[in-house]
C-alpha positions in Angstrom: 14.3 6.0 105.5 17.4 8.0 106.7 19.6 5.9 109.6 21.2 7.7 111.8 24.8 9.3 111.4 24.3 9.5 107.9 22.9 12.8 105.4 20.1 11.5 103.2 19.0 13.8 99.9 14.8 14.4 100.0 12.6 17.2 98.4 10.2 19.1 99.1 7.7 17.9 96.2 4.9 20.8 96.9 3.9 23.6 99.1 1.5 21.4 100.8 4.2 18.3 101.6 5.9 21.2 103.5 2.9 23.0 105.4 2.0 19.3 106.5 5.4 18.5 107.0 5.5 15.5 104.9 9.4 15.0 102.9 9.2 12.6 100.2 12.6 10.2 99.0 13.0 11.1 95.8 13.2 8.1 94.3 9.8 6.9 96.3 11.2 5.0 98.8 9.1 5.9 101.9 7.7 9.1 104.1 9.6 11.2 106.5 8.4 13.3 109.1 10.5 16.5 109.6 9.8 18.6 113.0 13.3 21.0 113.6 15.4 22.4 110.9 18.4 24.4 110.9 20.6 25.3 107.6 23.8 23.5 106.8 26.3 26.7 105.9 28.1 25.7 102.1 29.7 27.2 99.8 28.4 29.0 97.3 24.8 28.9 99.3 22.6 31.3 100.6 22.4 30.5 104.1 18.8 31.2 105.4 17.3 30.4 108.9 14.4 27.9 109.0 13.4 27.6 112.2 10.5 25.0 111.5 9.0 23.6 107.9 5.7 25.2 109.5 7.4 28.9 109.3 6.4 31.1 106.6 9.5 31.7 105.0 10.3 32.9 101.2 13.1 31.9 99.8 14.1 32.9 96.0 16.9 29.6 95.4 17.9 26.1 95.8 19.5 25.6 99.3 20.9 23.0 101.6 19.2 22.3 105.0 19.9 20.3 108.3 17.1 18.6 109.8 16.9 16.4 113.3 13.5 14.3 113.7 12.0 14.6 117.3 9.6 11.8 116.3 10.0 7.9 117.3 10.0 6.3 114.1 13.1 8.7 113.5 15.4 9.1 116.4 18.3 11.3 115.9 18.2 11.1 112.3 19.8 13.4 110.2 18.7 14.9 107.1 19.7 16.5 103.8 17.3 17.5 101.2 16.6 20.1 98.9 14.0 22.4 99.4 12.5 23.4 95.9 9.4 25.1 96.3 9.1 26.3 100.0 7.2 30.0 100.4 5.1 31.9 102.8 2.8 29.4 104.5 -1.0 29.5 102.9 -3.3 29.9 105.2 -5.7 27.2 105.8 -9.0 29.1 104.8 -7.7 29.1 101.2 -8.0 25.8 99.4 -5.5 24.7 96.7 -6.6 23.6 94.2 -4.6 21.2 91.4 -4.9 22.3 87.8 -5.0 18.9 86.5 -8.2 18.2 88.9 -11.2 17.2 86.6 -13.7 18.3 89.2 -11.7 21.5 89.4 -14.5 24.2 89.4 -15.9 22.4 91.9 -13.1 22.8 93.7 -12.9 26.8 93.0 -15.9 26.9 94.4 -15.4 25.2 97.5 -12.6 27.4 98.2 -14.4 30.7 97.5 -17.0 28.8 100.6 -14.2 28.6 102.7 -13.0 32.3 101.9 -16.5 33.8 102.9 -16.4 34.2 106.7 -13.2 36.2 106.1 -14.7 37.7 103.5 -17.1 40.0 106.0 -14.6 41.9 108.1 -11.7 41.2 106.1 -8.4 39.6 106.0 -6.0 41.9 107.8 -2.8 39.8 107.4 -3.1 39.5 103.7 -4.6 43.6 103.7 -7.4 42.4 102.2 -10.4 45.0 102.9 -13.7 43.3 104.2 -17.1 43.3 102.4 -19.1 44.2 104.9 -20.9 47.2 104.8 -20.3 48.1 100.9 -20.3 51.5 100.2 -22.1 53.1 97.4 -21.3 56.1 95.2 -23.8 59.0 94.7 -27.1 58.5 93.7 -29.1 60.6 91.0 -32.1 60.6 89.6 -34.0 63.3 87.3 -37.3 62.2 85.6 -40.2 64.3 83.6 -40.1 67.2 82.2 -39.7 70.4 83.3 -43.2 71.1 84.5 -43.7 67.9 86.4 -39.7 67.0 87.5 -38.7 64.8 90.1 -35.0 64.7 90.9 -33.5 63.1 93.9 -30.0 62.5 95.1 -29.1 59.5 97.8 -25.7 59.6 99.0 -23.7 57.8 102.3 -25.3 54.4 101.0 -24.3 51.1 102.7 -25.0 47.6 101.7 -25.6 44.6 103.9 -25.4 41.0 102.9 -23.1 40.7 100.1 -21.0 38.3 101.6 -24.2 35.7 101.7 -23.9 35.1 97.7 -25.1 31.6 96.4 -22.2 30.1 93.8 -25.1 28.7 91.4 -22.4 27.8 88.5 -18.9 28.7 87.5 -16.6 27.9 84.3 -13.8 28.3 84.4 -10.2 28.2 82.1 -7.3 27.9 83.5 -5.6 28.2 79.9 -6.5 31.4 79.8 -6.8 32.2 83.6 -10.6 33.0 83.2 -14.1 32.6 85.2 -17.2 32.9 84.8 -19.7 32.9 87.6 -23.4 33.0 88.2 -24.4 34.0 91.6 -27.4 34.9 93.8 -27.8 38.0 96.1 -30.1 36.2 98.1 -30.7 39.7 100.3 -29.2 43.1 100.6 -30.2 46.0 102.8 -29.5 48.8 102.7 -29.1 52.8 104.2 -28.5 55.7 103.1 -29.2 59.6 102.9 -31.9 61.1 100.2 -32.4 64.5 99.2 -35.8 65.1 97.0 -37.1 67.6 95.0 -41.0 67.5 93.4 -42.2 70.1 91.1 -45.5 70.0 89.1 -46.5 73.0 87.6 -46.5 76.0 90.0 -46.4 73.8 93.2 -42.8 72.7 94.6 -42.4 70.0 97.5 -38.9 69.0 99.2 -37.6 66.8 101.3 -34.6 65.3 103.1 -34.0 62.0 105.6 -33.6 58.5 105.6 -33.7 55.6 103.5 -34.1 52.4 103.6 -34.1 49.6 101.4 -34.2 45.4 100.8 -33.2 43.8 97.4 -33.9 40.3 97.2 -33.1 37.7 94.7 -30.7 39.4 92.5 -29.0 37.1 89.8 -25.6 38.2 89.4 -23.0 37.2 86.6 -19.2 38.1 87.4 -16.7 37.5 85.0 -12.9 37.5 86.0 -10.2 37.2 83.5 -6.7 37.5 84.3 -2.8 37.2 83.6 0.2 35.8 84.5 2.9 38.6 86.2 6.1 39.0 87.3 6.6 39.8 90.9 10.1 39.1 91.9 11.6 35.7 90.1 7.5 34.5 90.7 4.3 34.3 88.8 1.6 35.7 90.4 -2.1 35.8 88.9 -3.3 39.3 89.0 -6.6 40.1 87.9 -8.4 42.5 85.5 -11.6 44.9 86.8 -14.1 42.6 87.3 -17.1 42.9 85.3 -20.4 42.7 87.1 -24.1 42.4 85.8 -26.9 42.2 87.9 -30.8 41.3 86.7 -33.0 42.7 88.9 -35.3 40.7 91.6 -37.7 42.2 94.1 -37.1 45.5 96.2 -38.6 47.4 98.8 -38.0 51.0 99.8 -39.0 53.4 102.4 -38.2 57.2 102.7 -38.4 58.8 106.3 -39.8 62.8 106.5 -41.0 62.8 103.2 -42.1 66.6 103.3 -41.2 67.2 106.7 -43.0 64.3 107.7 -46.8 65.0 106.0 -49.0 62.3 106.9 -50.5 62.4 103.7 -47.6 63.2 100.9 -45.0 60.8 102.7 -47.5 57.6 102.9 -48.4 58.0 99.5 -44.8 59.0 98.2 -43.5 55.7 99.5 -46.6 54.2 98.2 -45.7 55.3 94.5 -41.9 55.2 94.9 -42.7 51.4 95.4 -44.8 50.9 92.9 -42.9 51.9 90.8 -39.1 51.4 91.9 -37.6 50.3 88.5 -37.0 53.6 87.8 -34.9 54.5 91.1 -33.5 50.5 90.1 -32.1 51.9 87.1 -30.3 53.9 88.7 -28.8 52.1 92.0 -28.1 49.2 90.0 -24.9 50.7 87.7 -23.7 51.9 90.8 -24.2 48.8 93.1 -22.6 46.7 89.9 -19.4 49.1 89.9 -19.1 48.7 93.7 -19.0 45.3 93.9 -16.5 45.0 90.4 -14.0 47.3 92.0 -14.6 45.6 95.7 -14.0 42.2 94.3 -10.9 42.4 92.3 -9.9 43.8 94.9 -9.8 41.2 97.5 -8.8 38.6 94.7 -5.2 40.7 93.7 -5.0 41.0 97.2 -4.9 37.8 98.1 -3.1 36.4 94.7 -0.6 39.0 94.9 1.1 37.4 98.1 1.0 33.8 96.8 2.4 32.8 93.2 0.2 31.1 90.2 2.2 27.7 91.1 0.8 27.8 94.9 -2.4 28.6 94.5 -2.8 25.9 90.9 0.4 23.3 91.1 
């Protein structure tokens, strides 16, 4: 421990020593608790202000710092130490994890559970965009031939629920900065706007409304790969597009005003829409997959992008 009256050398091992305000002696001798901190001005320095270890400050070199203990155990001592690796704080919904960690994918995956509640509306300091409601592109579908077509176009789609994914298994590389996970949709819902058009031979039927929709139990693989980049004098990880695939589970949908609302035609429209929704799945699902690619990386360079590779995996 430091005595009073004299400047004692420590460093700042880690990221997390200096969010939990831990200093370590470099040569292991004992724990010091630092509370206020001020910089020492020397020569050929850069002299940065540091008004607590808790402060999200970056700083790009090596400097000197001043430090007086309001604790007990350290009354009036005085401090010098090094600070090595000190950056803008991370926030405590995003775990680190250590590379060398042999249960690391566990611990991936534990931090992608903490990330979810934020995941809904967002994460406005980090101008990360929420997941909650998804949007969809444009929707078409054209089936049969020309005397008996069908083409329908759904547009102003959202999607509901998914920010409720199941982690089932992940591998992952950190060699090669890759992951691979398996998920489950347990649910989505969804909205949207449909435009229909029916023709079979001389006979034409349209129609325009709602609809409405539940997936449940999609299986979803997501595979991340990504690369070390130069931001600054840092390494950040920044991500490639995402790639998505997603095996269909069970679905239900329902179209409001089929045919300006025939209680015959719309009953039995739904009725054969449902039976035989693979085909309007073919077409959703491409889109949905895309949505939630481009949505994802996303959020992850978002978030990577403001801490470096050494932060996130010392």
């Amino acid at each position: 421990m430091g005595t009073p009256g004299r400047l004692d050398k420590y460093i700042v091992q880690n990221r997390a020593d200096a969010r939990s305000h831990v200093l370590s002696e470099p040569s292991g001798g004992g724990v010091v608790l630092v509370r206020q901190c001020r910089p020492i001005p020397r020569p050929g320095w850069p002299s940065t202000a540091l008004q607590s270890v808790s402060t999200p400050v970056r700083f790009a070199k090596h400097f000197y710092v001043h430090c007086a203990s309001s604790i007990e155990m350290l009354p009036t001592t005085v401090l010098l130490f090094v600070l090595h690796f000190v950056a803008a704080d991370i926030p405590s919904y995003i775990k680190v994890c250590q590379r060398n960690d042999p249960e690391v994918d566990k611990c991936i995956m534990n931090s992608v559970d903490l990330l979810r509640p934020k995941m809904i509306e967002g994460i406005p300091e980090l101008n990360v965009p929420g997941i909650e409601p998804l949007s969809l592109g444009q929707i078409a579908l054209a089936r049969g031939p020309q005397g008996a077509k069908l083409t329908a176009v759904v547009n102003d789609v959202k999607v509901r629920g998914p920010s409720n994914f199941i982690i089932q298994e992940l591998k992952s590389d950190l060699d090669k900065n890759r992951f691979d996970f398996k998920l489950l949709l347990p649910k989505l819902d969804f909205a949207g706007k449909y435009k229909m058009d029916i023709q079979v031979l001389l006979l034409r039927l349209q129609g325009r409304g709602n609809i409405t929709g539940t997936f449940r139990d999609y299986a979803c693989n997501v595979t991340m790969r990504g690369h070390k980049q130069k931001i600054g004098e840092d390494e950040h990880l920044q991500f490639d597009p995402f790639k998505v695939k997603l095996r269909v589970g069970q679905s239900s949908i329902y179209l409001t005003n089929l045919f300006d609302g025939d209680p015959v035609l719309g009953p039995a429209t739904n009725r054969v829409i449902n039976e035989n929704s693979q085909v309007f799945l073919q077409e959703i699902s491409p889109v949905l997959e895309k949505s939630l690619a481009d949505l994802f990386t996303e959020m992850a360079n978002k978030i990577t992008s403001k801490f470096t590779y050494k932060e996130l995996f010392p």
